[in-house]
C-alpha positions as CSV (number, residue, x, y, z in Angstrom):
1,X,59.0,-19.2,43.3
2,X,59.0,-17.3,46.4
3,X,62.0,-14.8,45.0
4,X,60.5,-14.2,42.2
5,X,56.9,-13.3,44.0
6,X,59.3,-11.0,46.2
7,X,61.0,-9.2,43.5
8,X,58.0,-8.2,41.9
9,X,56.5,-6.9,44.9
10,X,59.7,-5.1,45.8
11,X,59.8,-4.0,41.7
12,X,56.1,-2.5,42.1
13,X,56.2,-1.0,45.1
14,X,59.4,0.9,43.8
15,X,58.0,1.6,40.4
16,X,55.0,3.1,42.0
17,X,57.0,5.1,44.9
18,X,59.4,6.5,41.9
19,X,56.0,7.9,40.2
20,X,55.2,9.6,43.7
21,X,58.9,10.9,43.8
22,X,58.9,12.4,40.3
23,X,55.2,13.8,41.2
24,X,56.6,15.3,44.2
25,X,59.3,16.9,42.8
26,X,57.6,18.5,39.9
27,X,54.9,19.8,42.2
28,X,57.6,21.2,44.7
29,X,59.6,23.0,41.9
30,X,56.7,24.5,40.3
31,X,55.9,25.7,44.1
32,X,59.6,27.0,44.5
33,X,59.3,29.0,41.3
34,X,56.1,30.2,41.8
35,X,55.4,30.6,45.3
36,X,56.1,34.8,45.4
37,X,55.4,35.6,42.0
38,X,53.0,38.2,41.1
39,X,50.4,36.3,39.0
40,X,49.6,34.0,42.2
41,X,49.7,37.5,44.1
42,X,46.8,39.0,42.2
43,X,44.8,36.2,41.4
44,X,41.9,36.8,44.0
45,X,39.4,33.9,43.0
46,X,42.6,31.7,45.1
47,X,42.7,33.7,48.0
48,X,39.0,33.7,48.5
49,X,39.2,29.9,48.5
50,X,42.8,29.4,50.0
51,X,41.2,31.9,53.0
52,X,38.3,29.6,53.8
53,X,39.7,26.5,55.6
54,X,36.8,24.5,55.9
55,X,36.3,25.1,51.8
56,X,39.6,23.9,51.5
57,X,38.7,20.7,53.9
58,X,36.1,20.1,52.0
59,X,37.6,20.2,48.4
60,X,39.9,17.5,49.7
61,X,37.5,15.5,51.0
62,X,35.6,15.2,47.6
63,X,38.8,15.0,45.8
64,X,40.0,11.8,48.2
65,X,36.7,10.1,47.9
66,X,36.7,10.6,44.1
67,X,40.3,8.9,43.7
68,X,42.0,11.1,44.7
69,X,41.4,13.9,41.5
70,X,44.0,16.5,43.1
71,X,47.3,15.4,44.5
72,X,47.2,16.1,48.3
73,X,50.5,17.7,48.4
74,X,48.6,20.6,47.0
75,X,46.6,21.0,49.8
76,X,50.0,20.9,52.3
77,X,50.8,23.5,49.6
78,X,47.8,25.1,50.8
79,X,48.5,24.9,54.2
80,X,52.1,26.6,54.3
81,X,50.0,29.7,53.9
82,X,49.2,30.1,57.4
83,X,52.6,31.1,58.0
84,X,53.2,29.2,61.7
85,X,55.0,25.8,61.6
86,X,53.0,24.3,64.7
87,X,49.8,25.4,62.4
88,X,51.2,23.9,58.6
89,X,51.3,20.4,60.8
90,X,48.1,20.6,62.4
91,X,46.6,21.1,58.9
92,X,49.1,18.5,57.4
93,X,47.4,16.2,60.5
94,X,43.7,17.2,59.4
95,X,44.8,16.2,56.0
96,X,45.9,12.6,56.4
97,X,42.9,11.8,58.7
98,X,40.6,13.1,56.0
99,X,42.0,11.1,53.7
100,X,42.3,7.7,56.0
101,X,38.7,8.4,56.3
102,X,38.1,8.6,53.2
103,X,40.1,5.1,52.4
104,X,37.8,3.9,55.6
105,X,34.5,5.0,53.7
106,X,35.6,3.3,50.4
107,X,36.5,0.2,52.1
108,X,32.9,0.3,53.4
109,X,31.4,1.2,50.0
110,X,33.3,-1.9,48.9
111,X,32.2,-4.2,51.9
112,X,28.2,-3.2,51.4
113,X,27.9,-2.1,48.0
114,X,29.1,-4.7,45.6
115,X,26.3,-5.7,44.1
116,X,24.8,-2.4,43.5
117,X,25.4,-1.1,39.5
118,X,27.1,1.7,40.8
119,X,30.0,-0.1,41.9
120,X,29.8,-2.0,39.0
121,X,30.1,0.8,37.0
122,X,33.3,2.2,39.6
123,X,34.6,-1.7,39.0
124,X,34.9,-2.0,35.4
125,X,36.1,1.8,34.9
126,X,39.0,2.4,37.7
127,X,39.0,-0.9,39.9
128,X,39.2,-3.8,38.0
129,X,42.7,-3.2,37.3
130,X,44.5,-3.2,40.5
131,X,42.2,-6.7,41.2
132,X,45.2,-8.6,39.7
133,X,47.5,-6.5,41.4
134,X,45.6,-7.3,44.7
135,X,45.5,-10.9,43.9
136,X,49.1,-11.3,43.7
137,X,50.3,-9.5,46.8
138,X,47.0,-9.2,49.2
139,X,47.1,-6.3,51.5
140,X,51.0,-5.1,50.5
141,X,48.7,-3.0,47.8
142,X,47.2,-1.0,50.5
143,X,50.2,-0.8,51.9
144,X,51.4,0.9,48.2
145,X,48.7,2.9,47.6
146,X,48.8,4.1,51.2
147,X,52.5,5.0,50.3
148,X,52.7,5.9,46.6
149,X,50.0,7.8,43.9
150,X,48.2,4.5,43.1
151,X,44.1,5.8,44.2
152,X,44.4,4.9,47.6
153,X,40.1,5.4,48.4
154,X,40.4,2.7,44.6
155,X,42.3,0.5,46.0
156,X,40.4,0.6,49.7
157,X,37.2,-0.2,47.9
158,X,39.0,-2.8,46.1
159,X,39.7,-4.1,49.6
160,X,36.4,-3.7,50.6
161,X,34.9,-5.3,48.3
162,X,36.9,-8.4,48.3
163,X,35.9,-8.7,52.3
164,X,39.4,-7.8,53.3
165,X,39.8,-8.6,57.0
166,X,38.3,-5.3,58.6
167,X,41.4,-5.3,61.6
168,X,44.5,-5.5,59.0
169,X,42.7,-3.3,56.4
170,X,42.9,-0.4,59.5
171,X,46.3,-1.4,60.6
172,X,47.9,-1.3,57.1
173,X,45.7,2.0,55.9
174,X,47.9,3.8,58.9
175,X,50.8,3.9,56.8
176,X,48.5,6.7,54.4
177,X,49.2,9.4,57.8
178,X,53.4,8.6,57.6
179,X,52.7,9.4,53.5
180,X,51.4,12.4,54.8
181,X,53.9,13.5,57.3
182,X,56.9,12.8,55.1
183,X,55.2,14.6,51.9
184,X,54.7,17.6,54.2
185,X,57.7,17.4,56.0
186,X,59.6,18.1,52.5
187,X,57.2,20.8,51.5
188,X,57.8,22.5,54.8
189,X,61.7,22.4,53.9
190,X,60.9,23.1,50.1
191,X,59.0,26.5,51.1
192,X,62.8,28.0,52.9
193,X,64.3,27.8,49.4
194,X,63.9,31.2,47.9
195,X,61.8,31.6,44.2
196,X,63.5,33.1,41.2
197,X,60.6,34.4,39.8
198,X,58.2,37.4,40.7
C-alpha cells in the first residue's frame, strides 16, 4: 500500500517535471533561434515594454496571480536583456519572490475567501481538479507545483482553502525560488549559444 502510494507520487511529480522540461526546451530553442534576428530587432511595441522594468514587474505579477497565464521563463528571457550577469540574477531574484508572493496571496485568498462565489466560481473552473491530487499526497503538491508548470498561485489557493498549516505551506512554497534559479541558470547558459537566424 505504501509502495504503491510512493510510486504514484514519484510517477506525478516526474510526469509533471517532464512537461516543465519539454516547456523549457521549446521556449529556450525558440529564444536561441530568435534571439538576434531582425523581426524581434524592429518590432518597437517590445522594446517600449521590455525597456520599462517596473511594466515588466507588473505584467508578471498579474500573470502569477492569474495562474500563472505566461510562463515565467519569459520574463528571465526578459531579463537577459540588461546585458550584466550580476543584473539577469537580481531580476531572476525579483522574479521568484514575486511569484512566492503571489502563491503567499493565493494561499490567503484560499484561507479567507472560501465561501465567497468568487472562489466558487475559481473552484469549479481551475481548482477542483488538483483537490484529488491534494488529497492523495498533501503538501508534496505544493512541493510540484512549486517545481513543475502545474498553476502554482492554483494550487496555493487550493492549500489555502483547505486550511493547510500556515508554517509548512511557507516552508514548502520556498522550493518555487530554487525553480527559479535553476530555470534561469539554464537560460543564462542558453543565451552563449549563437542563433542561426537574422
Amino acid at each position: 500500500m505504501g509502495t504503491d502510494r510512493e510510486n504514484n507520487k514519484s510517477s506525478f511529480f516526474f510526469n509533471n517535471l517532464l512537461k516543465g522540461i519539454i516547456w523549457l526546451i521549446v521556449i529556450v530553442v525558440i529564444f536561441i533561434l530568435l534571439k538576434d534576428s531582425k523581426f524581434i530587432r524592429e518590432q518597437d511595441w517590445l522594446h517600449t515594454i521590455s525597456d520599462n522594468n517596473w511594466l515588466v514587474y507588473t505584467i508578471f505579477m498579474l500573470s502569477e496571480v492569474i495562474f500563472g497565464l505566461i510562463p515565467p521563463e519569459i520574463f528571465m528571457i526578459w531579463s537577459l536583456n540588461h546585458g550584466i550577469s550580476e543584473i539577469y540574477f537580481v531580476n531572476v531574484l525579483i522574479l521568484a519572490a514575486i511569484s512566492y508572493w503571489a502563491g503567499m496571496l493565493g494561499y490567503s485568498i484560499g484561507l479567507n475567501f472560501t465561501r465567497t462565489k468568487i472562489f466558487k466560481k475559481l473552484y469549479d473552473k481551475y481548482l477542483h481538479k488538483y483537490e484529488s491530487e491534494f488529497r492523495k499526497f498533501s503538501g508534496f503538491i505544493l512541493f510540484v507545483a512549486a517545481v513543475t508548470p502545474i498553476p502554482y498561485s492554483a494550487v496555493c489557493m487550493l492549500v489555502g482553502a483547505i486550511k493547510y498549516p500556515r508554517k509548512y505551506f511557507y516552508l514548502i512554497s520556498l522550493t518555487r525560488i530554487m525553480r527559479f534559479a535553476l530555470w534561469g541558470f539554464f537560460i543564462y547558459q542558453a543565451n552563449n549559444i549563437p542563433s542561426i537566424l537574422y
